[in-house]
NUMIPA-27111 format. One line per 5 residues: their letters; for each residue z, x, y of C-alpha. Coordinates in steps of 0.2 Angstrom, whole numbers. Layout:
a	Z X Y  ... .
END
This chain:
xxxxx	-170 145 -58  -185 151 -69  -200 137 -75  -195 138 -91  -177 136 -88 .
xxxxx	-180 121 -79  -192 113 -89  -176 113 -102  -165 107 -92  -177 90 -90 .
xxxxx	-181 90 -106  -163 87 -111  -161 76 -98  -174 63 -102  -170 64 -118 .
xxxxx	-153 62 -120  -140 75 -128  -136 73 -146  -117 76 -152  -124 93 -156 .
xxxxx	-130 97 -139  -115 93 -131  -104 102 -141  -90 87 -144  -80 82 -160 .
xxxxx	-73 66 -167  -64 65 -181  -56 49 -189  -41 50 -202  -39 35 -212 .
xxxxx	-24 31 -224  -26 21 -238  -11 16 -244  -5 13 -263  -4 -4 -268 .
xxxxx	5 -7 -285  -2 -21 -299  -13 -22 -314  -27 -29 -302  -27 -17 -288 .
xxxxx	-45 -13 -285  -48 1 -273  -53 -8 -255  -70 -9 -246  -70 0 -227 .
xxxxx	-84 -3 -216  -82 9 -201  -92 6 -185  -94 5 -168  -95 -8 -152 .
xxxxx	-100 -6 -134  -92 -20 -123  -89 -31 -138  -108 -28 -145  -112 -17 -162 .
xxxxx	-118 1 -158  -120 8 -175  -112 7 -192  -103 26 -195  -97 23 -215 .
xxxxx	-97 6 -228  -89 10 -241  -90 -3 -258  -93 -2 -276  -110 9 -276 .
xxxxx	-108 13 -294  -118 -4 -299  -132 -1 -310  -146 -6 -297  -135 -11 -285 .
xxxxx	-132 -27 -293  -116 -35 -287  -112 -20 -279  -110 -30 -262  -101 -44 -269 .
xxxxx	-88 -42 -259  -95 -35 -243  -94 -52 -236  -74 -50 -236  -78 -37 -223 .
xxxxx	-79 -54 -211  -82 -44 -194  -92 -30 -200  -103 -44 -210  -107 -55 -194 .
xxxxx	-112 -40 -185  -123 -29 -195  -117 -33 -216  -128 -48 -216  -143 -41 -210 .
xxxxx	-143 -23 -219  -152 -19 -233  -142 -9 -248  -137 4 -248  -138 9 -228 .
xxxxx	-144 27 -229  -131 41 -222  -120 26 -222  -115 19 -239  -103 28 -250 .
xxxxx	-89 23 -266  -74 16 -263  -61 30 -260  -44 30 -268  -29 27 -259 .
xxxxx	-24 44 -246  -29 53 -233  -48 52 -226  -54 64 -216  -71 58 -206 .
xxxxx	-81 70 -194  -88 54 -185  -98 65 -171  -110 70 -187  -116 53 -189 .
xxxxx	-131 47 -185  -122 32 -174  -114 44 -165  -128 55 -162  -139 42 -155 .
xxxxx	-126 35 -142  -125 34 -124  -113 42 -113  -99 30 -110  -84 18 -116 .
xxxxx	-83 12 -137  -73 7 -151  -74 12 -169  -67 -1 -178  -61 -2 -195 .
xxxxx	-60 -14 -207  -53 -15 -223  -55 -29 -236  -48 -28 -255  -53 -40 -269 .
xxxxx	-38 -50 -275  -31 -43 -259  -28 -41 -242  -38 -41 -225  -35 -28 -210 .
xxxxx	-44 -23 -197  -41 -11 -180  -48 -4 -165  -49 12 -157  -55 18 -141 .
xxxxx	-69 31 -140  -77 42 -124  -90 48 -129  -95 62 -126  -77 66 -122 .
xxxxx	-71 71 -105  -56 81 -112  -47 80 -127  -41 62 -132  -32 54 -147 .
xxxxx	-28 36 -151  -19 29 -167  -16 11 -173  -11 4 -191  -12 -10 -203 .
xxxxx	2 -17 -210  -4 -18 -230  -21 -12 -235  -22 0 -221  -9 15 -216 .
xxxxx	-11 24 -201  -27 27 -193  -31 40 -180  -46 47 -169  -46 63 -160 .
xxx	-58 69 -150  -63 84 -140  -79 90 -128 .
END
């Protein structure tokens, strides 16, 4: 093996390979369903991910960023209850590469293995949770497994029952 050839081989090794590097996907599909009555607000989704039950990185947080100066934009992020005990309370708004509007109810189409969360991991076992909290609503919130990188292809699904629809994560090396 040439010097130079080697010497690359380290360098990724002791640094650690980037979603980029290795080549993997990760795409999340949320559903939002539509809700019916004159004070249906779109909801507000946080999106992260947990190692062994500890947060590894928040992927999307989305609320009312339309706010003139942010001011009570975040209102309501508190709602998010498990995303707020471990990362809401302690972030400052908005989260950069991580904030976004409320979306309408539908399909949404994540590429989760561009995020900065999921670039920065280790190899090994996650979740990506999602939660979902609506003013004058509902409260939901579920868990998907993640490998990461993945092994082989790989696809897990759950639902909510009212503020969220299906959900599903596939992956691929």
């Amino acid at each position: 093996m040439k010097p130079r050839a080697i010497a690359s081989l380290l360098s990724l090794i002791s640094f650690g390979l980037s979603s980029h590097a290795w080549g993997a996907e990760a795409q999340l599909t949320i559903n939002l369903p539509q809700i019916e009555g004159a004070r249906v607000k779109r909801p507000y989704v946080a999106i992260w991910l947990e190692k062994s039950g500890d947060f590894a990185g928040n992927i999307a947080v989305w609320y009312d960023v339309r706010k003139p100066n942010n001011i009570g934009a975040t209102k309501w992020l508190p709602d998010l209850r498990s995303w707020w005990r471990v990362s809401g309370a302690d972030a400052s708004f908005p989260i950069d590469g991580v904030s976004g509007a409320t979306r309408p109810a539908g399909e949404h189409v994540l590429n989760i293995a561009t995020s900065e969360a999921v670039k920065k991991l280790a190899p090994g076992n996650y979740e990506v949770v999602v939660e979902v909290a609506r003013e004058h609503g509902g409260h939901e919130l579920v868990r998907l497994p993640l490998q990461w990188p993945p092994k082989a292809p790989a696809k897990a699904d759950a639902a909510g029952k009212e503020e969220l629809g299906a959900v599903s994560l596939s992956s691929k090396p």
